[in-house]
PAVEX-335766 format. One record per residue (C-alpha): residue number from 1; x, z, y. Coordinates in steps of 0.5 Angstrom, whole numbers, plus 500, padded with zeros to 3 digits. Each point is the difference from the previous one (the first is absolute). Layout:
N
ATOM  dolo    X    Z    Y
ATOM   NUM    X    Z    Y
...
//
This chain:
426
ATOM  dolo    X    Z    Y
ATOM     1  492  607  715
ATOM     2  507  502  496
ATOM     3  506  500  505
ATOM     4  503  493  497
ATOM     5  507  499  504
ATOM     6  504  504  494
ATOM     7  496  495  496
ATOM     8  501  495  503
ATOM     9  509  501  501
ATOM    10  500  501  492
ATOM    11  496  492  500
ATOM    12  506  498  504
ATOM    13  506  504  496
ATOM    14  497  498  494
ATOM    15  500  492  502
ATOM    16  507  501  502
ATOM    17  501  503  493
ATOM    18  499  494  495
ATOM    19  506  503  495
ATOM    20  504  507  500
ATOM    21  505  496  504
ATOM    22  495  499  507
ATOM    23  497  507  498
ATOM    24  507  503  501
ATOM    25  501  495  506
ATOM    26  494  501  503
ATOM    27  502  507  499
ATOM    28  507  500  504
ATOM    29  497  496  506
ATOM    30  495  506  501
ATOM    31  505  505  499
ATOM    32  505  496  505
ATOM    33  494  499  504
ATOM    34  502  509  501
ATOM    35  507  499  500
ATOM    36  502  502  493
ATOM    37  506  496  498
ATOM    38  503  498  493
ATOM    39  505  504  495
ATOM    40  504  496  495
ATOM    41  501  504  494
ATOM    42  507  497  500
ATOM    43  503  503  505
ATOM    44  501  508  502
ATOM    45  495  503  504
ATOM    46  500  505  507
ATOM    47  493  502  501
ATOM    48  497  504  507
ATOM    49  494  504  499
ATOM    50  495  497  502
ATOM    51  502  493  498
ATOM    52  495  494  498
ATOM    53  503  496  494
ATOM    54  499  497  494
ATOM    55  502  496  494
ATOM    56  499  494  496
ATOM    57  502  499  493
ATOM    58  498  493  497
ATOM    59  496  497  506
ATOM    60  494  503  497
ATOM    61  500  508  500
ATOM    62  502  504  506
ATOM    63  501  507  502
ATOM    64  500  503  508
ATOM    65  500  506  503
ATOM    66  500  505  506
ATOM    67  506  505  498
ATOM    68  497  507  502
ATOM    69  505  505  505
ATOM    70  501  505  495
ATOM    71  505  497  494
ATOM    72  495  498  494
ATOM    73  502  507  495
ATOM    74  496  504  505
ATOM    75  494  496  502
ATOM    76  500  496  494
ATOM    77  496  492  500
ATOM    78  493  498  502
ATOM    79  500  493  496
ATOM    80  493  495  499
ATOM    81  502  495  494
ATOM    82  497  493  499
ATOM    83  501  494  497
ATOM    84  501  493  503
ATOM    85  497  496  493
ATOM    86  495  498  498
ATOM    87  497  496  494
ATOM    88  500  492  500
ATOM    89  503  495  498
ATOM    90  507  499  499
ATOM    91  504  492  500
ATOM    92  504  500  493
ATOM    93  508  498  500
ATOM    94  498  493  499
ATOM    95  493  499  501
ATOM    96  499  492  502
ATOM    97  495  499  494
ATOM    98  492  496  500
ATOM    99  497  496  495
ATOM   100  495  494  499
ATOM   101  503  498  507
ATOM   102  499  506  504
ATOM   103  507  503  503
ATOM   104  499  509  499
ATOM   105  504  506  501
ATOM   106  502  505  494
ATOM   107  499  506  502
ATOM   108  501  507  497
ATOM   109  494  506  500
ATOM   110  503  505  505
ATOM   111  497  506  500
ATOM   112  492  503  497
ATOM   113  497  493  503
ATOM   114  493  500  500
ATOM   115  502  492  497
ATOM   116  492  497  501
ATOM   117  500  501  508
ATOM   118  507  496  502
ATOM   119  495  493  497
ATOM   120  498  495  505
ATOM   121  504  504  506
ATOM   122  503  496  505
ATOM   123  507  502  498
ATOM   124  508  500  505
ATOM   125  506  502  498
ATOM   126  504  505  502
ATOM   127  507  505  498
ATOM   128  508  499  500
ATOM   129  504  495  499
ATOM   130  508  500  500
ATOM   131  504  494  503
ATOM   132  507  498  499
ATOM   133  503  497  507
ATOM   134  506  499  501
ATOM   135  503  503  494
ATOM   136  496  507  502
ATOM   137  493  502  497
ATOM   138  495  502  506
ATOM   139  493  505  498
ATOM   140  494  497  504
ATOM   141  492  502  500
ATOM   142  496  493  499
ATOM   143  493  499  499
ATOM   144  495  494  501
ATOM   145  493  502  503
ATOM   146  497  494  498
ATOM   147  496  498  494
ATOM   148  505  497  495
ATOM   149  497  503  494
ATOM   150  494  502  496
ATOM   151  498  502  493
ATOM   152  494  496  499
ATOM   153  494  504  495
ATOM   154  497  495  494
ATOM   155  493  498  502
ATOM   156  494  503  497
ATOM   157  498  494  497
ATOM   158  506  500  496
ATOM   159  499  507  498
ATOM   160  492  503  500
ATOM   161  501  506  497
ATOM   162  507  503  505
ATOM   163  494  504  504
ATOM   164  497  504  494
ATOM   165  506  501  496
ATOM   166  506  501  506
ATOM   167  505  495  503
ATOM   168  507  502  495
ATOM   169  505  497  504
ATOM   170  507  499  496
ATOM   171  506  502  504
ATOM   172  504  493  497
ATOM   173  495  495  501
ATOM   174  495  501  505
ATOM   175  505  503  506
ATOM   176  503  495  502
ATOM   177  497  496  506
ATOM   178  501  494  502
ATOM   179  504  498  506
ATOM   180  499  492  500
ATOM   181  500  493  496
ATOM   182  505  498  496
ATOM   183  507  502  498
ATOM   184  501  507  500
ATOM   185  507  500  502
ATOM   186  500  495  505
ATOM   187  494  505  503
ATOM   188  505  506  499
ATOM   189  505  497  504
ATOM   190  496  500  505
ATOM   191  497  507  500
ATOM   192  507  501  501
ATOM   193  502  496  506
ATOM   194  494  504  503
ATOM   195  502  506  499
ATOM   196  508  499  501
ATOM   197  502  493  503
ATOM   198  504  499  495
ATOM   199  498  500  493
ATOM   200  506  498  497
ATOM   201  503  507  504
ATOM   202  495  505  497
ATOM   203  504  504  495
ATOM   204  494  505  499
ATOM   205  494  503  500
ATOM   206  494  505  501
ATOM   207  494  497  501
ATOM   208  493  501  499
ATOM   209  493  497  501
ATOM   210  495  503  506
ATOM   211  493  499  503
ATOM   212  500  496  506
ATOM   213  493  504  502
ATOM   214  503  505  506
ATOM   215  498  507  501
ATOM   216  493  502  503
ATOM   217  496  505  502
ATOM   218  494  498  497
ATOM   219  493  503  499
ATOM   220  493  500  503
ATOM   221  502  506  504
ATOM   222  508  499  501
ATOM   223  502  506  495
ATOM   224  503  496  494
ATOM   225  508  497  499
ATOM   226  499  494  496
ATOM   227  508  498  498
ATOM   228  505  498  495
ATOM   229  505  505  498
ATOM   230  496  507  503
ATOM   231  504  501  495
ATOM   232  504  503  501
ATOM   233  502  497  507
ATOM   234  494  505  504
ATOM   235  504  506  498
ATOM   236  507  497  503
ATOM   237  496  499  506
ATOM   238  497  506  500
ATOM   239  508  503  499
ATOM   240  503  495  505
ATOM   241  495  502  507
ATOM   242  501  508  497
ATOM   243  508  500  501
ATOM   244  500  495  506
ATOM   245  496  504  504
ATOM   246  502  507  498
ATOM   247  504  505  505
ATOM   248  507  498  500
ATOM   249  502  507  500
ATOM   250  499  504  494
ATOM   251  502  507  495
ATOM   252  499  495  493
ATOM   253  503  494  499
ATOM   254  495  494  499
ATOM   255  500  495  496
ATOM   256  496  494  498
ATOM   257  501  496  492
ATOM   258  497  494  499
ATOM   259  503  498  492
ATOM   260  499  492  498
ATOM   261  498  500  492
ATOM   262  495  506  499
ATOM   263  495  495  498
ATOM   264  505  498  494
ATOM   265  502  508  498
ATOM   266  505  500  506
ATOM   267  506  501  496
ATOM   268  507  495  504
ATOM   269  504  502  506
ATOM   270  494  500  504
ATOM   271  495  503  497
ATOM   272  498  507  500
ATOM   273  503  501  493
ATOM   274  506  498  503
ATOM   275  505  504  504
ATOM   276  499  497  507
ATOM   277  496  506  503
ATOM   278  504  504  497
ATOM   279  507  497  502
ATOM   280  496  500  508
ATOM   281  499  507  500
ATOM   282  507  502  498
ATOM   283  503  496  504
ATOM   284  495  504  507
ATOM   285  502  507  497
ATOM   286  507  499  499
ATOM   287  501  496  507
ATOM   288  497  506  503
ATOM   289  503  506  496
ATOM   290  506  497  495
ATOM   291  502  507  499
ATOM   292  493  503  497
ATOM   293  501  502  493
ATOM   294  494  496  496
ATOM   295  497  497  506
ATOM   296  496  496  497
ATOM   297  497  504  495
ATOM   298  499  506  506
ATOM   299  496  495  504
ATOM   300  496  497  494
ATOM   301  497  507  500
ATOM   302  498  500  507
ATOM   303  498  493  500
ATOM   304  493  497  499
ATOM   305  498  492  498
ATOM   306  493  496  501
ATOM   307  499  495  495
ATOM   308  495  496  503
ATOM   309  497  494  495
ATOM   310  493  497  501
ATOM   311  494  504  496
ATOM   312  495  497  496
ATOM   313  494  501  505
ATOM   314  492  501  496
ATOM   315  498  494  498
ATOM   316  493  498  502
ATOM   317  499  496  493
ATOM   318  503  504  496
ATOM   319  500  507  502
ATOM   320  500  503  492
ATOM   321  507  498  500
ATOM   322  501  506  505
ATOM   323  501  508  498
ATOM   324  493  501  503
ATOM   325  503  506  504
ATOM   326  506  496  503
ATOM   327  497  493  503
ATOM   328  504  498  506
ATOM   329  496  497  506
ATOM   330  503  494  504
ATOM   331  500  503  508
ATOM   332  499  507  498
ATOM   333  507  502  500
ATOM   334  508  500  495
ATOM   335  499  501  494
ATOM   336  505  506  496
ATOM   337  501  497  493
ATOM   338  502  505  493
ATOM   339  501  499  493
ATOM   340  501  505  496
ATOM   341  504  496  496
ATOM   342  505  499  506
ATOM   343  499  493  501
ATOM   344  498  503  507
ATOM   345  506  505  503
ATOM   346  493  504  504
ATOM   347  501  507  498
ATOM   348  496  506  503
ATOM   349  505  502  505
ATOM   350  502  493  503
ATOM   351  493  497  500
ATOM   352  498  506  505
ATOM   353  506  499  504
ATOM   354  497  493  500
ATOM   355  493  503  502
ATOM   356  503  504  506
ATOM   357  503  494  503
ATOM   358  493  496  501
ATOM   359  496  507  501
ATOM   360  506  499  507
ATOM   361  499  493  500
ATOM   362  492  501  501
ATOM   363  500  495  493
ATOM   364  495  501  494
ATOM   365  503  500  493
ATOM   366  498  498  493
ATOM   367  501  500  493
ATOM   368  501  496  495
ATOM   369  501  502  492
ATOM   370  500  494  495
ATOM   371  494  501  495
ATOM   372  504  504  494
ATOM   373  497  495  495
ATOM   374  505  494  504
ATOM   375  506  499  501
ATOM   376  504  501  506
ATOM   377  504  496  505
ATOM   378  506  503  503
ATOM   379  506  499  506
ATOM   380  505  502  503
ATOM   381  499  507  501
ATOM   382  502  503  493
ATOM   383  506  496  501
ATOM   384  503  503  506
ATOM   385  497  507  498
ATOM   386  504  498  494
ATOM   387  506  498  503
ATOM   388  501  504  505
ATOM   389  496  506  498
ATOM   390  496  500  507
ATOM   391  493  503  501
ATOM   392  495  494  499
ATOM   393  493  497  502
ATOM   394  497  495  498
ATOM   395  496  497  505
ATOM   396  496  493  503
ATOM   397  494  497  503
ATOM   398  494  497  496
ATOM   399  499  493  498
ATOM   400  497  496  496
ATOM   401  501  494  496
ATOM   402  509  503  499
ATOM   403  504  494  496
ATOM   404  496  495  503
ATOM   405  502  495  504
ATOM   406  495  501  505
ATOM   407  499  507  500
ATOM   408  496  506  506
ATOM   409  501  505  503
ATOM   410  497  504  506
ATOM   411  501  499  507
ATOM   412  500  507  502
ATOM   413  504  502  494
ATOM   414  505  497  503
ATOM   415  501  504  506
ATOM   416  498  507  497
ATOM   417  507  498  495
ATOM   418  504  499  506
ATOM   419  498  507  504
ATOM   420  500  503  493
ATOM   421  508  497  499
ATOM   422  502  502  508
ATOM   423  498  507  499
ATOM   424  505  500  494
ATOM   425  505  498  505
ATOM   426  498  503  507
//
């Protein structure tokens, strides 16, 4: 039977992670846990070799790091990059709403949501408000574990026909679920008392819909994750464990970068299409040579980045829907993504240094190539190679069922990924 532990701890990291804002505070505690300490990017920084820190910019993305004994420009980076979103529903700006009687929520489509599977949940709420106190606005993670919300389907019998022509699922009118009876603004206000004390004291907001089913392994033998936010949670769990466990001495710097906003093309402040990553890696190599000439630009040229986001597993109903020589196996190993097109950062050289990390780590690895007649997705890794001109791979263990809001992994994935990461960093 499949070693569950590691499957099991990305189930309780998950479950603590209901938005961006509990993954990156999750992420701080297990990192503290190991005596990492935070850095405020406004202030000046002194850095010791071997120091474990990190940064938080908008309460939803994070950089931590082990600075190496040698200054970056000689020994360069090892980073592993993620993201903390994932696709869901988002509460808009005013979103107390309802009809014939029924108090709703307005909510906007965050994401390539796979729209029919968020119907008939049991639905919390979780995310960020701003509070006003005392003439002074205060930043607090919030979430209701309870089941507040649900988006009601419409019976068969008032449809006959949605079984043989396919459910179609308006964004406007079909979404927004049903909180209570009665007046939707009087409703809101309650949400809001439960969310912040004090309604009248909220002055913002970034809140968003979960799916209150915890995290398991599941199946017959114990070999799957069922979970919400696989998505790309597993591999910011995945990144975390590597970095928290690794030496705390080493040549290289190592960095992990866990971005908000991929699942909307991850460009703001905090995205990887913006300069956060960039700024952090600025910053380690002039606090530790401020004299080097082009510093960052040298350490670039000895750095290497795992982009790690989730991969599409073979489908076992839809196995056509595979280029027939890349299908991807859940248990059998990480996946090594490539597109020619460059929606993947793989090329022949950084998807072989990545095979020689798992053949030391005793992990099996895959291949994925989207079939050439269909499109293909994409992620942060052609962004931070863009950006930063950093040799790429993309990477992420298989899974099925990516974008819905209940999504499956495999459990032994999940610890292959962690060994696969921990040698990056070893």
């Amino acid at each position: 039977m499949t070693d569950v532990s590691s499957a099991r701890d990305l189930c309780d990291y998950i479950d603590a992670s209901p938005s961006p804002f509990h993954a990156v505070d999750e992420t701080v505690r297990r990192l503290e846990a190991v005596g990492f300490s935070r850095l405020d990017e406004g202030e000046a920084w002194s850095l010791q070799p071997g120091d474990a820190r990190y940064v938080v910019r908008a309460d939803a993305s994070l950089i931590a790091f082990r600075t190496g004994d040698r200054s970056p420009v000689e020994s360069g980076f090892v980073i592993a990059g993620a993201h903390t979103d994932s696709p869901n529903l988002r509460l808009k700006p005013r979103p107390a709403c309802g009809k014939e009687g029924y108090s709703q929520l307005g909510v906007e489509v965050y994401g390539g949501v796979l729209l029919h599977t968020w119907l008939d949940r049991d639905l919390g709420v979780a995310g960020r408000v701003i509070i006003e106190q005392s003439g002074q606005q205060a930043r607090r993670n919030v979430r209701i574990s309870e089941p507040i919300a649900r988006i009601p389907s419409l019976a068969i019998h008032l449809d006959r026909e949605v079984n043989d022509r396919g459910l179609l699922v308006n964004r406007q009118q079909h979404l927004p679920p049903v909180i209570a009876m009665g007046d939707a603004k009087i409703a809101f206000e309650s949400l809001m008392m439960r969310l912040a004390g004090d309604a009248a004291a909220v002055r913002g907001f970034d809140l968003g819909l979960y799916d209150l089913t915890r995290p398991t392994v599941g199946g017959l033998d114990e070999s799957l994750v069922f979970s919400a936010r696989l998505d790309n949670l597993a591999s910011c769990h995945a990144a975390t464990c590597a970095l928290a466990a690794a030496p705390a001495r080493s040549d290289a710097t190592r960095v992990i970068a866990l971005f908000d906003h991929e699942e909307v093309g991850s460009s703001s402040a905090q995205g990887a299409a913006g300069p956060m990553l960039g700024d952090v890696l600025a910053r380690i190599v002039e606090a530790a040579d401020a004299t080097a000439r082009s510093g960052l630009a040298r350490a670039m040229t000895r750095s290497f980045c795992v982009s790690a986001d989730m991969a599409h597993a073979v489908h076992p109903n839809f196995p056509d829907r595979h280029e027939s020589m890349h299908m991807p196996r859940i248990g059998q190993g990480p996946v090594i993504k490539t597109n020619a097109q460059q929606r993947y950062a793989t090329d022949g050289a950084t998807a072989a240094r990545f095979r020689a990390l798992c053949a030391e780590a005793d992990v099996p690895v895959q291949d994925f190539v989207t079939r050439t007649d269909l499109a293909c997705g994409s992620t942060i890794g052609p962004l931070t190679a863009t950006r930063l001109g950093i040799a790429t791979v993309d990477v992420g263990s298989p899974m099925l069922s990516m974008h819905s809001a209940r999504e499956m992994c495999g459990a032994a994935d999940v610890a292959m990924m962690v060994k696969a990461l921990g040698r990056l960093f070893a």
